[in-house]
C-alpha positions in Angstrom: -48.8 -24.6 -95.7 -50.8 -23.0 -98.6 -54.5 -23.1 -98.7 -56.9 -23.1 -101.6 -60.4 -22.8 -101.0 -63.7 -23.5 -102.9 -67.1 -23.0 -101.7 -67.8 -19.6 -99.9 -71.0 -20.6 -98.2 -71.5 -21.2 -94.6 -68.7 -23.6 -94.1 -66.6 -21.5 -96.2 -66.8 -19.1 -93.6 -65.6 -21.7 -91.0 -63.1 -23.0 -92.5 -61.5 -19.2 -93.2 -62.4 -18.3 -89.4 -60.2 -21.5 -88.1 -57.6 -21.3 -90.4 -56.4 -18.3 -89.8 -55.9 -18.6 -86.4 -52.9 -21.6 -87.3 -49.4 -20.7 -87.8 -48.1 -21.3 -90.8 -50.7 -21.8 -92.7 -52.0 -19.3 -95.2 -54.8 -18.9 -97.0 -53.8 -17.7 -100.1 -56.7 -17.8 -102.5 -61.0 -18.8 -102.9 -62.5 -19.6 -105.7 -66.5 -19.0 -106.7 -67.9 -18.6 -110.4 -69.6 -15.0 -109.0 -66.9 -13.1 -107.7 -68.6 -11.2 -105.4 -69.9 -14.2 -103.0 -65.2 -14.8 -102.7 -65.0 -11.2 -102.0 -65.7 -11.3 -98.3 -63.7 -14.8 -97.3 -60.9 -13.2 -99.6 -61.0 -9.9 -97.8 -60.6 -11.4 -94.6 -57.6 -14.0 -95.9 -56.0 -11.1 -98.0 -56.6 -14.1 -100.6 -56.8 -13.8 -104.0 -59.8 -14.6 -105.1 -60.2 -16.9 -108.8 -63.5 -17.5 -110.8 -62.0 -20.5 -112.4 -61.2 -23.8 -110.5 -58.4 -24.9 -113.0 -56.4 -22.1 -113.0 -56.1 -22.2 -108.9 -55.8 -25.8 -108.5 -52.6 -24.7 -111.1 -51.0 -23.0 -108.6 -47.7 -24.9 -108.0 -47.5 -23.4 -104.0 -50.9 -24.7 -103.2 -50.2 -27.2 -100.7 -54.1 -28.0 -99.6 -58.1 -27.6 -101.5 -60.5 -27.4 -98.8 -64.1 -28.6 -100.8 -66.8 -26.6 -98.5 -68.7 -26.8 -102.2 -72.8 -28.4 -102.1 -72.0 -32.0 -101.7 -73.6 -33.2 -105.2 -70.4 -31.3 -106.2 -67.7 -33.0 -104.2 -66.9 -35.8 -106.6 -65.9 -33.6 -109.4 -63.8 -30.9 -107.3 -62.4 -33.5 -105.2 -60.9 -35.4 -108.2 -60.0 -32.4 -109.8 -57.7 -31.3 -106.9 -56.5 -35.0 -106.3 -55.5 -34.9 -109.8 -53.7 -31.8 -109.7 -51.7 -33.4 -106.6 -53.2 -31.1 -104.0 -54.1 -32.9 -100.6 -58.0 -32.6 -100.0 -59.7 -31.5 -97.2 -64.1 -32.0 -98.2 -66.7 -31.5 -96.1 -69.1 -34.7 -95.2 -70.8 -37.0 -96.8 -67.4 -37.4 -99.3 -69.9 -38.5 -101.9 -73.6 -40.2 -102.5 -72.6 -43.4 -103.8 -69.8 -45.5 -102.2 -68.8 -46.5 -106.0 -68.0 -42.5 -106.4 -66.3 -42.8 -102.8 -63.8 -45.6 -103.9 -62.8 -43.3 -107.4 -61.8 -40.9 -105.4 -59.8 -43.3 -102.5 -57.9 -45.1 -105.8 -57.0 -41.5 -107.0 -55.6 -40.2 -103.8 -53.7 -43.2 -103.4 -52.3 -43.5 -107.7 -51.2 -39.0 -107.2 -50.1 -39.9 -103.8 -51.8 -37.3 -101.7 -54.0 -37.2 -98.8 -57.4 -36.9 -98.8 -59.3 -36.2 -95.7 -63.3 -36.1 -94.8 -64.9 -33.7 -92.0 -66.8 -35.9 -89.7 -66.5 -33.0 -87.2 -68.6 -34.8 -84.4 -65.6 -37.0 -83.6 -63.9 -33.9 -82.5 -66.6 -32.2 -80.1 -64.9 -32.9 -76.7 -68.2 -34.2 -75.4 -68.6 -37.1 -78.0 -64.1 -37.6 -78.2 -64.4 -38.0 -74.5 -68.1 -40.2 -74.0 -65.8 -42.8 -76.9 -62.8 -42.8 -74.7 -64.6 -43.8 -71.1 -66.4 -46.6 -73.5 -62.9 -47.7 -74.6 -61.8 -47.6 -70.5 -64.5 -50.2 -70.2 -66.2 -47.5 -67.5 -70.1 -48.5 -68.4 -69.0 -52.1 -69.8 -69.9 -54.2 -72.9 -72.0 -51.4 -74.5 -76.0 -53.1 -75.2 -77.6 -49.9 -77.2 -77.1 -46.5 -78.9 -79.2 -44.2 -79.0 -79.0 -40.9 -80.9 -80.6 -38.1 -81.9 -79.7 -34.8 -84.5 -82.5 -32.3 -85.5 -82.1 -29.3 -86.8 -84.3 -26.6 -89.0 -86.1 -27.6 -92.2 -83.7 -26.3 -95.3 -85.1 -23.5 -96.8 -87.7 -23.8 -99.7 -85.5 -23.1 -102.6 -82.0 -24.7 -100.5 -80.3 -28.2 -102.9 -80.8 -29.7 -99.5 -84.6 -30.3 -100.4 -83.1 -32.1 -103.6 -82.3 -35.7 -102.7 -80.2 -36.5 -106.0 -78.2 -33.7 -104.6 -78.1 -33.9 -100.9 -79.0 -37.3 -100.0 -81.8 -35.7 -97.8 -82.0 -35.7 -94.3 -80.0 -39.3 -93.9 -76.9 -38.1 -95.4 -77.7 -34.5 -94.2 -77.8 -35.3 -90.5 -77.8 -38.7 -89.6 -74.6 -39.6 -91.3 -73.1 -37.5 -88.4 -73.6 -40.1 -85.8 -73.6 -42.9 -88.6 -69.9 -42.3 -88.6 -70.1 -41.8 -84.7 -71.3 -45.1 -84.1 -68.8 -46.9 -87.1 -66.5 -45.3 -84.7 -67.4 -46.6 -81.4 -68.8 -50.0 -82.2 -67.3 -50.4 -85.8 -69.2 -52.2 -89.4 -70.2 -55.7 -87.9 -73.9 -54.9 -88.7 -76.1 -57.4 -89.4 -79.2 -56.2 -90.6 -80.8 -52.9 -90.8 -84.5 -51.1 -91.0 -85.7 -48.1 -91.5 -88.4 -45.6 -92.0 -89.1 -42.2 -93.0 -91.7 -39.8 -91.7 -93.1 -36.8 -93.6 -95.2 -34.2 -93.7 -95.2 -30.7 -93.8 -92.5 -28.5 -92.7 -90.7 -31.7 -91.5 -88.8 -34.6 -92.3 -87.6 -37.5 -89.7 -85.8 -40.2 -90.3 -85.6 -43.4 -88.1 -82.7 -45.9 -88.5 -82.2 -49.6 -86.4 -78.7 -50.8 -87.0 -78.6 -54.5 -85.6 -74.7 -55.3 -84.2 -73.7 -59.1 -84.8 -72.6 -59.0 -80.8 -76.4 -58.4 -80.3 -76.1 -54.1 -79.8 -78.6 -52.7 -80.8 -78.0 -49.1 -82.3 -81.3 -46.7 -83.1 -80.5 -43.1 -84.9 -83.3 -40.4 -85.3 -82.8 -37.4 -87.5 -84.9 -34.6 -88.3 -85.9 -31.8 -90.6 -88.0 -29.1 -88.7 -87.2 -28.9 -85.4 -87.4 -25.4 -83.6 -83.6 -25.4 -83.5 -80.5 -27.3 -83.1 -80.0 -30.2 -80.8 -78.1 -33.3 -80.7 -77.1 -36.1 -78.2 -76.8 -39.6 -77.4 -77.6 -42.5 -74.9 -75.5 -45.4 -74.7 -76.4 -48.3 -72.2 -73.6 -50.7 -71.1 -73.8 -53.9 -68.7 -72.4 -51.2 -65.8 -73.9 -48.0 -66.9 -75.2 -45.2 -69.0 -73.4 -42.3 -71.0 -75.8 -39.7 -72.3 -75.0 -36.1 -74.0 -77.5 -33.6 -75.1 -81.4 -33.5 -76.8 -81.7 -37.7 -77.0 -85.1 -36.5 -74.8 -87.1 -33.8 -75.8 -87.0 -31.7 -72.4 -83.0 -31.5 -72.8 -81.4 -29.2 -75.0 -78.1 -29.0 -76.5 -75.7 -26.4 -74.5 -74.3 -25.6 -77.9 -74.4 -22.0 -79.4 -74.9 -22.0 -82.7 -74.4 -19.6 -86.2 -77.1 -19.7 -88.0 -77.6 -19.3 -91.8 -81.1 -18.8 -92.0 -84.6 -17.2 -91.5 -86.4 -17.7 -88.1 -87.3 -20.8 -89.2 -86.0 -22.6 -91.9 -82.2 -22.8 -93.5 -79.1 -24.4 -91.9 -77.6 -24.6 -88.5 -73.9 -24.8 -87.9 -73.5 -25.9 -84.3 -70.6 -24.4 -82.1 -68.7 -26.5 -79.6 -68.2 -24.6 -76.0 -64.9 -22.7 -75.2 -63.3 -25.9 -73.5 -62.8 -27.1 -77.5 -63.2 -26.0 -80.9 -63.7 -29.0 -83.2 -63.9 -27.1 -86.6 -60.4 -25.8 -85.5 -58.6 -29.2 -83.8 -60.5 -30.9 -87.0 -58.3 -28.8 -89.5 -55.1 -28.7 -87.6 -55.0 -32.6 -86.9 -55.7 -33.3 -91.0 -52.4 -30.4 -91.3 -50.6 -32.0 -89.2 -50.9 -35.4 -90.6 -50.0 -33.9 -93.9 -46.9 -32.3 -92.5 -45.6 -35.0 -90.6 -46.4 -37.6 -93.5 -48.4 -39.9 -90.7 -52.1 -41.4 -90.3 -55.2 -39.7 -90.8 -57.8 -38.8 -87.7 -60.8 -39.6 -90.2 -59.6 -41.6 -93.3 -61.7 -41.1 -96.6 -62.4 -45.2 -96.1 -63.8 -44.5 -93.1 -65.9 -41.7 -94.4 -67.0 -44.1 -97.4 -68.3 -47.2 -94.7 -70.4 -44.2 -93.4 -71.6 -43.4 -97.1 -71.8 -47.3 -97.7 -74.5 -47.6 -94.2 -76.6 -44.2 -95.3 -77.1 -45.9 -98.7 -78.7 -49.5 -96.7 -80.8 -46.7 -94.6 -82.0 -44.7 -97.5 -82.2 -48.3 -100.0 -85.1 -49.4 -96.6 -87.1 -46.4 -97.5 -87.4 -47.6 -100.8 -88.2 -51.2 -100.6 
């Protein structure tokens, strides 16, 4: 299986790191406009490297794009690749819009091709395992969610601190656990409010997801935080599943790589050595190419996600 890889940021690296460590599969070129920013993921690929999108995508071997690219930039590359009749791998959010989400969905299915979005927090073992003793009915009929995600501020000049390109801190963070509790509980929301707190050096945003069953799901994401943390509370009829930095005196036992000064810039948080999601994240979207069967994370899925940030962010506004 042939890769093709654009965006050499942070995730770039990631994605180069995990893939290859996979047998059979080959990363065989990266594309960036400023050849010098591929030079290091190609080094470590032995990957050729291209300035010009077009001409890889060409490449009749190229079984697979993987779009680590900003994500105001994901539409366009995405489509692109689907077009060519590559199978996609993009980072999260898929898009802003769930209008932009559905182009894309139609085009995978018209070329025929696969087109796969990286919720990664479905595949920490901690949150995989806390949705499978909810499914064994160990804590009962769940009543309330609670998360939490904070991470630092982006730095001052980062497209993170641009919402037309990043969605801000909803579709930055929160979307993470958006898609974790679309997951658990699935879309039967009834109403939704939010608000948004900031001031300098900080953003947080608060979210209230109201379930027609009568669960009651709050998210919290923040902008500014010393470091990384993330975790959850959920409350059944029989008992309570909590990972992580829902309370402020708990910390996350994630290590972390960080891309950024002492104090502001981006956070990629690291599973333990008992699992690798990055890793089982990319092998299980290989495998479902290779085998021709179902998705882990379907890019419908990712676009109900896109679909609840939107209501989130549209409550800020009204």
């Amino acid at each position: 299986m042939n890769i093709g890889l654009i965006g050499c940021g942070a995730m770039g690296r990631v994605y180069v790191d995990r893939l290859m460590r996979m047998k059979g599969v080959r990363i065989t070129a990266v594309c960036h406009p400023e050849r010098e920013k591929a030079a290091a993921l190609a080094e470590m690929a032995q990957a050729r490297i291209y300035e010009s999108y077009n001409e890889m995508i060409a490449r009749p071997d190229i079984d697979i794009i993987c779009v680590t690219l900003p994500t105001y930039l994901h539409k366009e590359y995405v489509r692109m690749a689907l077009e060519a009749g590559k199978h996609v791998i993009c980072e999260k959010p898929l898009t802003l819009t769930e209008e932009d989400c559905w182009e894309l969905i139609e085009t995978s299915r018209a070329k025929g091709v696969k087109l796969c979005v990286a919720h990664v927090v479905r595949f920490f073992p901690e949150y995989k395992d806390a949705r499978l003793r909810l499914r064994s009915g160990e804590v009962g009929a769940v009543k309330s969610v609670r998360t939490i995600r904070a991470s630092l501020m982006p730095a001052e000049n980062s497209w993170f601190l641009d919402k037309r390109k990043s969605g801000g801190v909803v579709f930055d963070l929160m979307i993470h656990d958006i898609d974790y509790v679309l997951w658990l509980l699935g879309d039967q929301i009834t109403h939704i409010r939010a608000e948004i707190i900031a001031r300098e050096g900080m953003e947080q945003a608060l979210a209230w997801l109201y379930y027609a069953d009568g669960t009651k799901v709050s998210l919290e994401a923040v902008w500014g935080a010393s470091d990384f943390h993330a975790g959850f509370d959920m409350t059944g009829e029989q008992g309570v599943l909590s990972i992580g930095g829902v309370k402020e005196d708990i910390g996350s036992d994630n290590k972390a790589v960080h891309e950024s000064s002492s104090d502001r810039g981006v956070i990629i948080p690291e599973a333990s050595e008992f699992g690798d999601p990055y890793y089982f994240q990319l092998l299980s979207f290989i495998q479902a190419i290779e085998m021709k069967g179902p998705l882990p994370i379907t890019a419908e899925e990712a676009c109900s996600a896109v679909r609840i940030a939107n209501r989130i962010v549209g409550c800020f506004e009204s």
